[in-house]
C-alpha positions in Angstrom: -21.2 0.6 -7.7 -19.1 -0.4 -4.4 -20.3 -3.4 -2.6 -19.0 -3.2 1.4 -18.4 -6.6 2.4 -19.8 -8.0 5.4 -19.0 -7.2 8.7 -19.5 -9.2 11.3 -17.6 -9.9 15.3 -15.0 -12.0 15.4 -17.4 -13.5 18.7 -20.3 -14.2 16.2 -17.9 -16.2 14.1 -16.7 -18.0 17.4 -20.5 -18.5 18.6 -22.2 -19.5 14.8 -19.7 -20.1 12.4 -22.1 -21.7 9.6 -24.0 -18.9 9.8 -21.4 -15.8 9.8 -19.4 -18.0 6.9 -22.6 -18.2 4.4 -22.8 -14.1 5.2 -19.1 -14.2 3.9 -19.9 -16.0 0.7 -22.8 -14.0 -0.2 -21.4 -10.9 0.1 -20.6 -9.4 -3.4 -16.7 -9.3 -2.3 -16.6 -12.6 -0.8 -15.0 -11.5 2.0 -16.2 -10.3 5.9 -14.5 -8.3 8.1 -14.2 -9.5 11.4 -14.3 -6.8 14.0 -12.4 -7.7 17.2 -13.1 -5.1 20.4 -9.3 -5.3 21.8 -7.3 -5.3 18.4 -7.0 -4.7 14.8 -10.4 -5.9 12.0 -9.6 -9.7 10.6 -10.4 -9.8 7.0 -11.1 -13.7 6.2 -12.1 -14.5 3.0 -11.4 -18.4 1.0 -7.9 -19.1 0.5 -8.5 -19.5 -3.7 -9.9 -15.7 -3.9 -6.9 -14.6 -1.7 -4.4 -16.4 -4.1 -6.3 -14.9 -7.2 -5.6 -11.4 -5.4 -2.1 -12.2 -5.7 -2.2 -13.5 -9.1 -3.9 -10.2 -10.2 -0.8 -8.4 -8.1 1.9 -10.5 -10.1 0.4 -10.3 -13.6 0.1 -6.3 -13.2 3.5 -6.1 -12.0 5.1 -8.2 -14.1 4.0 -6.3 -17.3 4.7 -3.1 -15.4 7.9 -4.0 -15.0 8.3 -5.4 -18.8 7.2 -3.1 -20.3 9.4 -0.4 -18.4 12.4 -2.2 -19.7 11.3 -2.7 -22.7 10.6 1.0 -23.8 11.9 3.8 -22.0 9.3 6.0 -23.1 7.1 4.1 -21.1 8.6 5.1 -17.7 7.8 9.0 -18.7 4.2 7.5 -19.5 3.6 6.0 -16.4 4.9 9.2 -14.8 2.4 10.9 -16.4 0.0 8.3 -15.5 1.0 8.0 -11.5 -0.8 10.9 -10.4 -4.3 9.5 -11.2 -3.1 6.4 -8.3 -1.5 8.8 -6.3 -2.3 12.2 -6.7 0.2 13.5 -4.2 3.2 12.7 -6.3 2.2 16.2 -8.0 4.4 17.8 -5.7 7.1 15.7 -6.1 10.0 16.7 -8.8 9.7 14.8 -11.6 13.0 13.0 -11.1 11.6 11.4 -7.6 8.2 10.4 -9.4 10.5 8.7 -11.9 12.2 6.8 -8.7 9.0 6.2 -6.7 7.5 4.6 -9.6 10.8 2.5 -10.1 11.0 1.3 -6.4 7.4 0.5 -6.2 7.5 -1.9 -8.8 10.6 -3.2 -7.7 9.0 -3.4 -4.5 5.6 -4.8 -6.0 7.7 -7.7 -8.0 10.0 -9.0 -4.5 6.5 -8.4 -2.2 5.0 -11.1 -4.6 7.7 -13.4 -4.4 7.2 -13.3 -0.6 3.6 -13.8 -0.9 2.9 -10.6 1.1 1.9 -6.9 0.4 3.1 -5.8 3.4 6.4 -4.3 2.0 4.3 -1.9 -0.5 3.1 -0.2 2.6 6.2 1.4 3.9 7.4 2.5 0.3 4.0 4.5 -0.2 3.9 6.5 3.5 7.8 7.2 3.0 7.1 8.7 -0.8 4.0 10.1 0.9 5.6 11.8 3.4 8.3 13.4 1.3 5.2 15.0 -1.0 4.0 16.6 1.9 7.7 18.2 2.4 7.8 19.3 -1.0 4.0 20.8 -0.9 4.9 23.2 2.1 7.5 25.3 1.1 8.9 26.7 4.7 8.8 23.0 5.7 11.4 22.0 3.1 13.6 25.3 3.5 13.6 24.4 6.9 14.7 21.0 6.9 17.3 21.9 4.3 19.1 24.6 6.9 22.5 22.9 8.5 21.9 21.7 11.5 24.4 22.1 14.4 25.3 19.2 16.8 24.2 16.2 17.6 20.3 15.3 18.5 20.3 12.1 20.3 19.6 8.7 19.3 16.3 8.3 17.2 14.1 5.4 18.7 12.0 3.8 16.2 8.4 4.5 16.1 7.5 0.8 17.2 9.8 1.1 20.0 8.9 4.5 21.2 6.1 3.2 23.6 
């Protein structure tokens, strides 16, 4: 059974914190989302269950990672195994299931080191994004006709505002 956590305003936190905290805590998750009207949810929760998050994220990469390098049977395992996380990667070849599974954990492993999951987020839309390619057939013969010429500069997606 999933428990939602609790949800609250970030201006009921602001106008009775005591009160919107002890929801936090009780809350099976121990965690509350703070809704904001002008921006992006908070999620606040205590710093010791956010550093047990990335305990939990270092242990399970970690033996990822050793084991991988310690059998290579276990990579074709886990690229048997990837589809139940991500079923998408169905559509992939096998070789680039073999390499998203490799630069995830690579990717896991240095995101820890920086404290942050951030990173992770990036490598997933990317794989993501060439399934989709692969799934639609006149898609991918398309974008593998030559192109002719030059098509301008490409402005980043954060930039193109």
């Amino acid at each position: 059974m999933t428990t939602m956590p609790a949800e609250a305003n970030l201006s009921e936190l602001l106008q009775k914190p005591k009160a919107t905290i002890a929801r936090m805590q009780g809350s099976a998750r121990r965690g509350i989302t703070l809704h904001r009207r002008d921006d992006e949810d908070l999620y606040l929760t205590t710093a010791e269950r956010a550093e047990e998050a990335v305990q939990v994220v270092d242990s399970t990469t970690r033996m990822f990672v050793a084991l991988m390098k310690s059998d290579p049977t276990a990579v074709e395992l886990l690229t048997r195994v990837f589809p139940e996380a991500f079923p998408w990667v169905r559509f992939l070849p096998e070789s680039a299931v073999r390499e998203f599974l490799v630069e995830f954990m690579d990717t896991a492993r240095a995101s820890v080191e920086l404290d942050t999951v951030s990173p992770l987020g990036p490598v997933i839309a990317a794989w993501k994004a060439t399934a989709e390619i692969y799934a639609d057939p006149k898609l991918a013969a398309e974008l593998r006709e030559p192109t002719d010429g030059d098509f301008g500069q490409v402005t980043p997606p954060a930039e193109a505002e």
